[in-house]
C-alpha positions as a Python dict, from the first residue, in 0.01 Angstrom:
ca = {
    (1, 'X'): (0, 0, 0),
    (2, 'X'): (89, -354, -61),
    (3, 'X'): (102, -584, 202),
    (4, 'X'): (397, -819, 277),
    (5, 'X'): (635, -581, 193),
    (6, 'X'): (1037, -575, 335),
    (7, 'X'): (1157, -220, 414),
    (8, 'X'): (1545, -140, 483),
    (9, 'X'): (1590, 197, 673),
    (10, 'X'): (1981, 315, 642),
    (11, 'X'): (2063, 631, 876),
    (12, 'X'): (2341, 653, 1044),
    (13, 'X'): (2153, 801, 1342),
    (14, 'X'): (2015, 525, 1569),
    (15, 'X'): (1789, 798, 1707),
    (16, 'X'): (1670, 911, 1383),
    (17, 'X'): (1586, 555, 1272),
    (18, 'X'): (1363, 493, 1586),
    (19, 'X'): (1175, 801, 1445),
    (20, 'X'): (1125, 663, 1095),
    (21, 'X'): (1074, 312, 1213),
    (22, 'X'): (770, 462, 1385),
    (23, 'X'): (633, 648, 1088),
    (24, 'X'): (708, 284, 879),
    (25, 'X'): (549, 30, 1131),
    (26, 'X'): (223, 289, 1089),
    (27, 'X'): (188, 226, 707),
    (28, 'X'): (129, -159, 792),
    (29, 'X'): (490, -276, 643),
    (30, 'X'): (529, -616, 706),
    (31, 'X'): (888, -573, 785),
    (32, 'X'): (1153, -314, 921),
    (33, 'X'): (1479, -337, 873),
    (34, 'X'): (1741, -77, 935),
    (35, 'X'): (2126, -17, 958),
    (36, 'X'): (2418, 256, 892),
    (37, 'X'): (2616, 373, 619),
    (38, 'X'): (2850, 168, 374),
    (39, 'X'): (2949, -210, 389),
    (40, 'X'): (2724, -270, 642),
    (41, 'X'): (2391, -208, 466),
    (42, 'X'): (2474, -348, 151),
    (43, 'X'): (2582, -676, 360),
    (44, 'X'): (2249, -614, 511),
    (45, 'X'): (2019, -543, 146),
    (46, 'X'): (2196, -871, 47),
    (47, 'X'): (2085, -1085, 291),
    (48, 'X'): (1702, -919, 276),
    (49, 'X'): (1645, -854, -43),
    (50, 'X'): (1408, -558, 78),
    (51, 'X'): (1115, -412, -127),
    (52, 'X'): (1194, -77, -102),
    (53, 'X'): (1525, 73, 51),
    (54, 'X'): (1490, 426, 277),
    (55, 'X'): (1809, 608, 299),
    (56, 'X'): (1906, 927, 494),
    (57, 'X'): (2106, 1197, 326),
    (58, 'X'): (2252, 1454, 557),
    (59, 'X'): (2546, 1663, 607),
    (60, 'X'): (2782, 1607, 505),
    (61, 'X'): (2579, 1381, 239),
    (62, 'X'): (2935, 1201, 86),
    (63, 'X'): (2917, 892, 260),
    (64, 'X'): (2574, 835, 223),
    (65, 'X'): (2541, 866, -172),
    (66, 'X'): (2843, 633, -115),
    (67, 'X'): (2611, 399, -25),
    (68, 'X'): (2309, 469, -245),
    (69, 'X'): (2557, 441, -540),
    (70, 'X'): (2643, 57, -403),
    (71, 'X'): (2274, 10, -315),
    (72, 'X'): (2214, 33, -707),
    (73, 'X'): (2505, -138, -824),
    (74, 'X'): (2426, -469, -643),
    (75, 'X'): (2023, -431, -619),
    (76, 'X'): (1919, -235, -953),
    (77, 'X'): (1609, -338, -968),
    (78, 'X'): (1502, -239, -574),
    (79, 'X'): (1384, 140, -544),
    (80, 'X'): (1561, 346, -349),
    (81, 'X'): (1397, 658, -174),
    (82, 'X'): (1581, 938, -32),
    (83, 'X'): (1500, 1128, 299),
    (84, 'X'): (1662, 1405, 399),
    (85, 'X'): (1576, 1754, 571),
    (86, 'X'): (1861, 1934, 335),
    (87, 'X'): (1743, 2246, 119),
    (88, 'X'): (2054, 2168, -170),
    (89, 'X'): (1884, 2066, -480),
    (90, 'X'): (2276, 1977, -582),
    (91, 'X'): (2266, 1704, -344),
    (92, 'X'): (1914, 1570, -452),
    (93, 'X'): (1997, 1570, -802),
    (94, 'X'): (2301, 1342, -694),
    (95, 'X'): (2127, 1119, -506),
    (96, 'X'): (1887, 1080, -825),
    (97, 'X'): (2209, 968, -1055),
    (98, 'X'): (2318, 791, -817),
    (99, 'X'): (2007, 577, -807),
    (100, 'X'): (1769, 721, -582),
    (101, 'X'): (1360, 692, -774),
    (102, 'X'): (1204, 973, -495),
    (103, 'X'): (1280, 1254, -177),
    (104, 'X'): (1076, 1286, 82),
    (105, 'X'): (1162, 1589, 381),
    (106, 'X'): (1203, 1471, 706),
    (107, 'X'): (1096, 1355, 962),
    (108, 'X'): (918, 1113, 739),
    (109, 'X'): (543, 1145, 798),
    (110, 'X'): (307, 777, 684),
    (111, 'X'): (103, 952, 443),
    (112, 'X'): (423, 1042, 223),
    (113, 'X'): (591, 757, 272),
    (114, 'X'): (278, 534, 158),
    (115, 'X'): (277, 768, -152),
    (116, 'X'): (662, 737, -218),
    (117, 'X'): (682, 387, -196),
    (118, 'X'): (340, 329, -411),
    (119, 'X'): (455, 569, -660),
    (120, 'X'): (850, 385, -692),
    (121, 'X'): (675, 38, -687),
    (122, 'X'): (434, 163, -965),
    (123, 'X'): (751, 292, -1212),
    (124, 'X'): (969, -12, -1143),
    (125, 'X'): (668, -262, -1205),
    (126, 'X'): (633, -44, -1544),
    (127, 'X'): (1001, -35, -1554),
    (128, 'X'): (998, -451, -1515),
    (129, 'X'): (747, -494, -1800),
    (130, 'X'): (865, -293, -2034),
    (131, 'X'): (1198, -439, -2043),
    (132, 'X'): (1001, -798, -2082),
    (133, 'X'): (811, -667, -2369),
    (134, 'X'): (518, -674, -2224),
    (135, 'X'): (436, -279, -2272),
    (136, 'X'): (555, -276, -2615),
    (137, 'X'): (218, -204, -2787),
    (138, 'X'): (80, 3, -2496),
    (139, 'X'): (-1, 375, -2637),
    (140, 'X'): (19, 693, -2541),
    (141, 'X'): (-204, 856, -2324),
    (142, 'X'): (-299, 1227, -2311),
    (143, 'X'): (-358, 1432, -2023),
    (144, 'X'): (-761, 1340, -1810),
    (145, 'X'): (-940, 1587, -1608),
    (146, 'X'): (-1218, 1537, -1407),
    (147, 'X'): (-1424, 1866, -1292),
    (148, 'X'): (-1626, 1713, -990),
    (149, 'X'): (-1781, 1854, -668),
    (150, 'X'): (-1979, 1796, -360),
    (151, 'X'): (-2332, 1918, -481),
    (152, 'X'): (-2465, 2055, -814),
    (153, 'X'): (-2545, 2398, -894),
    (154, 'X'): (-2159, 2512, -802),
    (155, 'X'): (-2061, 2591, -1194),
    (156, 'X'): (-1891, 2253, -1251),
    (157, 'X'): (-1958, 2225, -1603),
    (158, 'X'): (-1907, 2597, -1642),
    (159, 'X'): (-1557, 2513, -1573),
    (160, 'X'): (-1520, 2213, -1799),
    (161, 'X'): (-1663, 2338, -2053),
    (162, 'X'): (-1463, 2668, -2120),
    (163, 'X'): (-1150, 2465, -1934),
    (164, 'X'): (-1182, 2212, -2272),
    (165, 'X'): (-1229, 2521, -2478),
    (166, 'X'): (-928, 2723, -2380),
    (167, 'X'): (-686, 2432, -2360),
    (168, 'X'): (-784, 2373, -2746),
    (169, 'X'): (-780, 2730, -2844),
    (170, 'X'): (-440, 2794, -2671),
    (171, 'X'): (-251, 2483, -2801),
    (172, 'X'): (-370, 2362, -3058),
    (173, 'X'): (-382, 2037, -2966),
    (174, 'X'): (-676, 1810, -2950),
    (175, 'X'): (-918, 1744, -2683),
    (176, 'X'): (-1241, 1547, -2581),
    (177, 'X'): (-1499, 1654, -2328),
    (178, 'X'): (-1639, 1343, -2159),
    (179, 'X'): (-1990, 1465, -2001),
    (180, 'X'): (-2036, 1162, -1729),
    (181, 'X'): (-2259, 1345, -1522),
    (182, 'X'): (-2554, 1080, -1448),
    (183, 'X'): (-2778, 1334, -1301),
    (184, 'X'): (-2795, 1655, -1547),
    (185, 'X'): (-2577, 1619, -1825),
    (186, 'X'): (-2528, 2040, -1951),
    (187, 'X'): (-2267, 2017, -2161),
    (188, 'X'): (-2405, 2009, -2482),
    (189, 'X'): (-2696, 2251, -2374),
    (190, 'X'): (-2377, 2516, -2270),
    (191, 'X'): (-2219, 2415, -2633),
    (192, 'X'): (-2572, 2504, -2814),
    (193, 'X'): (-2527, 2129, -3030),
    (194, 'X'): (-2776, 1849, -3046),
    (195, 'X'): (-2551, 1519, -3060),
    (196, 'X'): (-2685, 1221, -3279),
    (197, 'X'): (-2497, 1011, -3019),
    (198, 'X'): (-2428, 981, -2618),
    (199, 'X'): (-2284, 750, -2419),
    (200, 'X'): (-2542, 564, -2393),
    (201, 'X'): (-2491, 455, -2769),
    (202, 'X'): (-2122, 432, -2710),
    (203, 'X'): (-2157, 203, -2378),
    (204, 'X'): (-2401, -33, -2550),
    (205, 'X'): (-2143, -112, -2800),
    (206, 'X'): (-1871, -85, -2622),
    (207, 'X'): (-1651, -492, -2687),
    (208, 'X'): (-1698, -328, -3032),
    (209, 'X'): (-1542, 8, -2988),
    (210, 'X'): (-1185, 121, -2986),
    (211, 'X'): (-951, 380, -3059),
    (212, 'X'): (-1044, 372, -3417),
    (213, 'X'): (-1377, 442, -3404),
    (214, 'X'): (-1482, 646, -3066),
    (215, 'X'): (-1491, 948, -3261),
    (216, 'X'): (-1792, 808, -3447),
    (217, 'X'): (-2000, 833, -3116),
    (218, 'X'): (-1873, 1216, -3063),
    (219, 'X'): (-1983, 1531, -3163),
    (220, 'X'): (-1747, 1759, -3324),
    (221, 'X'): (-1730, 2142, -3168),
    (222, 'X'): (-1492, 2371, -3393),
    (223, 'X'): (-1188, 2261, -3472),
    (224, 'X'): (-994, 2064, -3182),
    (225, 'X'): (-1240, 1967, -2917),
    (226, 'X'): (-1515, 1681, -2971),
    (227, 'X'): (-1788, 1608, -2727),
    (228, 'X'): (-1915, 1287, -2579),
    (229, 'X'): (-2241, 1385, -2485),
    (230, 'X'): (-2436, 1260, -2136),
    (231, 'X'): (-2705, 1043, -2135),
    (232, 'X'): (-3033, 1114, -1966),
    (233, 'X'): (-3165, 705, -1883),
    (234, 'X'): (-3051, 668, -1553),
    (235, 'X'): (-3088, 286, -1655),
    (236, 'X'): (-2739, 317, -1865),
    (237, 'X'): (-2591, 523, -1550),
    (238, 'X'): (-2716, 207, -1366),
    (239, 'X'): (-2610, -106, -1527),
    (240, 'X'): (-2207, 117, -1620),
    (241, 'X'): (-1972, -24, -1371),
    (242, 'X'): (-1652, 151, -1301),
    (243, 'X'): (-1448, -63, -1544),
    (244, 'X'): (-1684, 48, -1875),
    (245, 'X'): (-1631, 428, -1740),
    (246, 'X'): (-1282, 363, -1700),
    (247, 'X'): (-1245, 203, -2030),
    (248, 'X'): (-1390, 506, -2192),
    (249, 'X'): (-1148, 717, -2045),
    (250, 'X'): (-893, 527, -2183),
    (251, 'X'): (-1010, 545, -2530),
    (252, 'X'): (-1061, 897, -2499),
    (253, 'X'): (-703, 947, -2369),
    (254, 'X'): (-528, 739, -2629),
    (255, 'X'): (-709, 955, -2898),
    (256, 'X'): (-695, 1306, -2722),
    (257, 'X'): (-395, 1518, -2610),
    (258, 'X'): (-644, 1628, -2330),
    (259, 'X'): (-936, 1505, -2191),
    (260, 'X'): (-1178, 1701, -1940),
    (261, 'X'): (-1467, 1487, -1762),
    (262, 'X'): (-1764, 1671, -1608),
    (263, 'X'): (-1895, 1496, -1376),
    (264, 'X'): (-2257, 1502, -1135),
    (265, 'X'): (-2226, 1651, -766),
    (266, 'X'): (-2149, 1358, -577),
    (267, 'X'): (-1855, 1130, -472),
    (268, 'X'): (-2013, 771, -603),
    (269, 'X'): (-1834, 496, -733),
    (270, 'X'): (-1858, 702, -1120),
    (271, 'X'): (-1694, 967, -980),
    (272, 'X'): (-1460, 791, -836),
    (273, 'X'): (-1364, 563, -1159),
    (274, 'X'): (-1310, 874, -1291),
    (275, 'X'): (-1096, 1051, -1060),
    (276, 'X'): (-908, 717, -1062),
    (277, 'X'): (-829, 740, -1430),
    (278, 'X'): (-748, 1125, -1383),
    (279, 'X'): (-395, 1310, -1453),
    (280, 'X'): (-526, 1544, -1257),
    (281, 'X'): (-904, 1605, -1057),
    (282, 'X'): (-1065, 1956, -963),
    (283, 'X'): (-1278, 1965, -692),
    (284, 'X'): (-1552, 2293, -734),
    (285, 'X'): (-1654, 2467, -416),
    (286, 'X'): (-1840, 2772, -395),
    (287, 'X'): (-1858, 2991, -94),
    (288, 'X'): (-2219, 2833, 36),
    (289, 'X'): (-2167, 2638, 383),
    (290, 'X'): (-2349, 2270, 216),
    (291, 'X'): (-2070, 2296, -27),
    (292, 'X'): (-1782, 2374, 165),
    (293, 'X'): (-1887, 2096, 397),
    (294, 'X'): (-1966, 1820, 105),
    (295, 'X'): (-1638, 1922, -15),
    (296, 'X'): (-1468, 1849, 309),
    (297, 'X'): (-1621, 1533, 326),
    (298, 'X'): (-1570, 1442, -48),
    (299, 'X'): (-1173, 1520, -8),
    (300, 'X'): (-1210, 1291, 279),
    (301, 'X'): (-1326, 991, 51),
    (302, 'X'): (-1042, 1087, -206),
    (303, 'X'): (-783, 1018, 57),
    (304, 'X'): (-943, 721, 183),
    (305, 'X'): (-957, 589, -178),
    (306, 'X'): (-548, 645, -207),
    (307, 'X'): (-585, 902, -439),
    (308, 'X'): (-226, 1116, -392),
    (309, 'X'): (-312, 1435, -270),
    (310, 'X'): (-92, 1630, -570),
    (311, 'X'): (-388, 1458, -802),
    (312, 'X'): (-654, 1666, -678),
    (313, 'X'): (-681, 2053, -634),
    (314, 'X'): (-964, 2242, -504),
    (315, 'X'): (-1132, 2499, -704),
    (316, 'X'): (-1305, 2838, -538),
    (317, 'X'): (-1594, 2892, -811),
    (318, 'X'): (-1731, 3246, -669),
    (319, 'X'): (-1977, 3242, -987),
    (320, 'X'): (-2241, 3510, -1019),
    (321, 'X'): (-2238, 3567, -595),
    (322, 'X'): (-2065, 3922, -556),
    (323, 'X'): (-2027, 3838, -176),
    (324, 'X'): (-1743, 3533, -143),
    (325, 'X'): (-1593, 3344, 127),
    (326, 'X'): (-1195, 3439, 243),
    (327, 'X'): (-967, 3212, 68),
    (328, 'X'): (-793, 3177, 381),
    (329, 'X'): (-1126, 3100, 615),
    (330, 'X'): (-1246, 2854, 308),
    (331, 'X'): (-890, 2730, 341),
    (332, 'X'): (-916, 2622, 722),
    (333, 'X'): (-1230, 2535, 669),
    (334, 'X'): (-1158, 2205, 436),
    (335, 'X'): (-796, 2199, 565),
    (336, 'X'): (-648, 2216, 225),
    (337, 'X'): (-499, 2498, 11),
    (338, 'X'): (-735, 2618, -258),
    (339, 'X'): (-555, 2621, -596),
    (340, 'X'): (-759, 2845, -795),
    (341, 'X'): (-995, 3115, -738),
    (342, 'X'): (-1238, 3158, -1037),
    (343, 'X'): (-1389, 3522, -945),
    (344, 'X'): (-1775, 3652, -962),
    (345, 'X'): (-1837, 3759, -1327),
    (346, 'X'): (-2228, 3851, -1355),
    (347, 'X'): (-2174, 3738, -1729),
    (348, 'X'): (-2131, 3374, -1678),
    (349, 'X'): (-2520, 3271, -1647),
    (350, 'X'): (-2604, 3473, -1953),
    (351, 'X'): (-2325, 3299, -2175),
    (352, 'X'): (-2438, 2941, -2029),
    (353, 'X'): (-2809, 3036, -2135),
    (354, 'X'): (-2683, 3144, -2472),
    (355, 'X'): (-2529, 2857, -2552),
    (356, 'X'): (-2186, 3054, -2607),
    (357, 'X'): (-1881, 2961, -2347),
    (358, 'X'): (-1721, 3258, -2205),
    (359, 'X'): (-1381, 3159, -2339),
    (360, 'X'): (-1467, 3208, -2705),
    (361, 'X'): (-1710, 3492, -2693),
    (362, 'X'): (-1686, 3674, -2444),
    (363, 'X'): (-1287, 3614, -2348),
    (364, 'X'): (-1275, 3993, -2209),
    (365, 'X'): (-1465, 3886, -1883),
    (366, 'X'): (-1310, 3819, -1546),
    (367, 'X'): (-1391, 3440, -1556),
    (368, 'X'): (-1323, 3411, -1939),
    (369, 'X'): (-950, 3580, -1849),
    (370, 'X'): (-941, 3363, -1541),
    (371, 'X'): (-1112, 3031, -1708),
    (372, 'X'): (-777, 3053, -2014),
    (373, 'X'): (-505, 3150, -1751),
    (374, 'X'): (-584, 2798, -1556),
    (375, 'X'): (-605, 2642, -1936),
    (376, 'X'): (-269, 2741, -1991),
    (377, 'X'): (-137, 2653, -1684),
    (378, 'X'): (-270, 2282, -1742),
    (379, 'X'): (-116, 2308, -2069),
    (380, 'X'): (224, 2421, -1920),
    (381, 'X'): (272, 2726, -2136),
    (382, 'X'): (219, 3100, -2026),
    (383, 'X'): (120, 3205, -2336),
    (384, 'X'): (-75, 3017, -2650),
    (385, 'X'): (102, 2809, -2848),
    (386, 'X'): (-126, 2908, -3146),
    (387, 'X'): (-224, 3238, -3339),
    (388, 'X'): (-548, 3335, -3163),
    (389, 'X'): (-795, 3422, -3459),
    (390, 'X'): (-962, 3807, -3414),
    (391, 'X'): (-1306, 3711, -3340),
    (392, 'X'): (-1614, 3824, -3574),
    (393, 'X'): (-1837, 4138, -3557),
    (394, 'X'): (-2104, 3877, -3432),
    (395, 'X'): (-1856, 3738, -3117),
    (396, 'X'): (-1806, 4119, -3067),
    (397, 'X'): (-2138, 4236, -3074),
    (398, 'X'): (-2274, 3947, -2835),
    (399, 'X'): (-1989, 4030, -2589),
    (400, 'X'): (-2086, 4387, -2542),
    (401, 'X'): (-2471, 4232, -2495),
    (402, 'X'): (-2368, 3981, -2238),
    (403, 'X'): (-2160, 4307, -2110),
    (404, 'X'): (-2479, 4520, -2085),
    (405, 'X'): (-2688, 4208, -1996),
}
């Protein structure tokens, strides 16, 4: 969080205040104000000019969206944040005309606060530029991301690979896999192409590349998803800082409706340029103890890094083990929820050493089935936004061999 910031807490609750002054001071805020409702705070905001403005909504909520509405006619430009331990979506979405950029539940807890007030500070900086002109030629970006984990050998790239797959087959849309994974690079080995480039072609011309011409270092794979291949010199791995692997992420997004980055087994500063520059990161775990605990330790680093924690979901990958932790015990185990359970399918290892990704030839199995379902929900549609084409007496026949396999 920024330092040297001025925070004004409004509550009418002297009590309550103490409470959130506590959970303030702990985020390092350089300094607390706080007052009631109406007149009085907005004499108050005047005189401080605060950073960011904290305001209590509770029953019965009229006086205080009284004052949020005044807070935004005099300060516009100063982000107010609503707390408030009310279930009413009504009121919320009141608050929000009224003014109000976020909600946080009380009692107000540091590590949501520092994520509220980074995130408002973030859209009104954005907010500031754009009416300055300064964003005026910035482009769009599509949606990044990473696959990473605590060790390799956990079916990372198994899961980027038909992830990329099924969010092109079931919109439509475009997409870019990004294999950054400095150890082992598999994707193209899993895809069955031999690339003419890599990224180590791409970062060695890199001042000269841009969104017009990345595509002439990637590999086409059907008809919506290209491939940026790895690179095998661990002296380009080396000499990339974060910024170049940042940068190509950018390029990638501006040129891709979705981008998915496989990355190696390890939380280094790579990985973390890339979670950085993520819409979203998955973090693979399979049931073995080393991974559970590398993951523990990895989503460690991600919160020390200030990554928020609705950025990064972890990922169960039970692969081909037919025995599999409890989703609650793996749960408890890392102290976080586990978003998605990809289940044991003895198919997957024959597909990867086929060179033929579940998702297009085999979409019948458990993980195929499972592997599209989290595509779509990425995509935010239930169902594909595109005709699937019947698949070949070939894609038939080598399902019911990886079946029998």
């Amino acid at each position: 969080m920024p330092s040297e910031l001025k925070l004004l807490i409004i509550d009418e609750d002297p009590d309550r205040r103490v409470n959130t002054r506590r959970s303030v001071q702990q985020t390092h805020l350089a300094e607390v104000y706080e007052m009631g409702y109406g007149t009085r705070a907005v004499s108050l905001a005047l005189d401080t000019h605060p950073d960011i403005i904290l305001v209590t909504v509770e029953e019965p909520v009229g006086r205080a969206l009284e004052t949020v509405e005044a807070l935004a006619n005099v300060l516009p430009s100063t982000p107010a944040i609503i707390c408030s331990s009310i279930d009413d979506p009504e009121a919320i979405r009141r608050a929000m005309r009224m003014g109000a950029r976020d909600y946080i539940a009380l009692p107000v807890h540091p590590h949501q606060l520092e994520e509220a007030v980074n995130t408002v500070l973030l859209q009104e900086e954005r907010r500031q530029m754009c009416l300055t002109g300064q964003l005026n030629h910035q482009l769009g970006r599509g949606t990044v991301i990473t696959v990473t984990g605590g060790k390799g050998g956990i079916g990372k790239s198994v899961i980027s690979v038909n992830l990329a797959l099924g969010l092109g087959r079931h919109t439509g849309m475009s997409v870019a896999i990004l294999d950054a994974d400095t150890e082992f690079g598999d994707v193209a080995t899993m895809l069955d192409i031999s690339p003419s480039y890599s990224v180590k072609d791409l970062i060695s011309q890199l001042a000269q590349v841009d969104r017009h011409n990345i595509s002439d270092f990637q590999t086409e794979y059907g008809d919506s998803v290209r491939v940026l291949a790895a690179s095998n010199d661990e002296e380009v791995w080396t000499n990339c800082s974060s910024d170049d692997l940042k940068n190509i992420i950018d390029l990638l997004a501006q040129t891709h409706d979705f981008v998915v980055v496989d990355t190696a087994g390890s939380f280094d500063r790579l990985v973390r340029a890339c979670v950085e520059s993520s819409t979203l990161t998955l973090v693979v775990t399979s049931g073995e103890i080393c991974s559970i605990l590398n993951t523990t330790i990895g989503l460690g680093r991600m919160e020390s890094w200030g990554i928020p924690q609705d950025n990064y979901k972890v990922v169960l990958n039970r692969g081909a083990m037919a025995r599999g932790i409890n989703l609650g015990d793996l749960a408890e185990a890392i102290g976080r929820q586990i978003f998605w359970d990809v289940p044991y399918d003895r198919r997957i290892p024959a597909s990867v050493q086929l060179g033929q990704p579940a998702v297009l030839f085999n979409d019948s199995s458990p993980a195929a089935r499972n592997l599209m379902s989290l595509s779509r929900m990425i995509a935010g549609t239930r169902k594909p936004l595109v005709q699937q084409p019947k698949q070949s007496l070939f894609k038939r026949l080598l399902g019911r061999r990886l079946i029998n396999s």
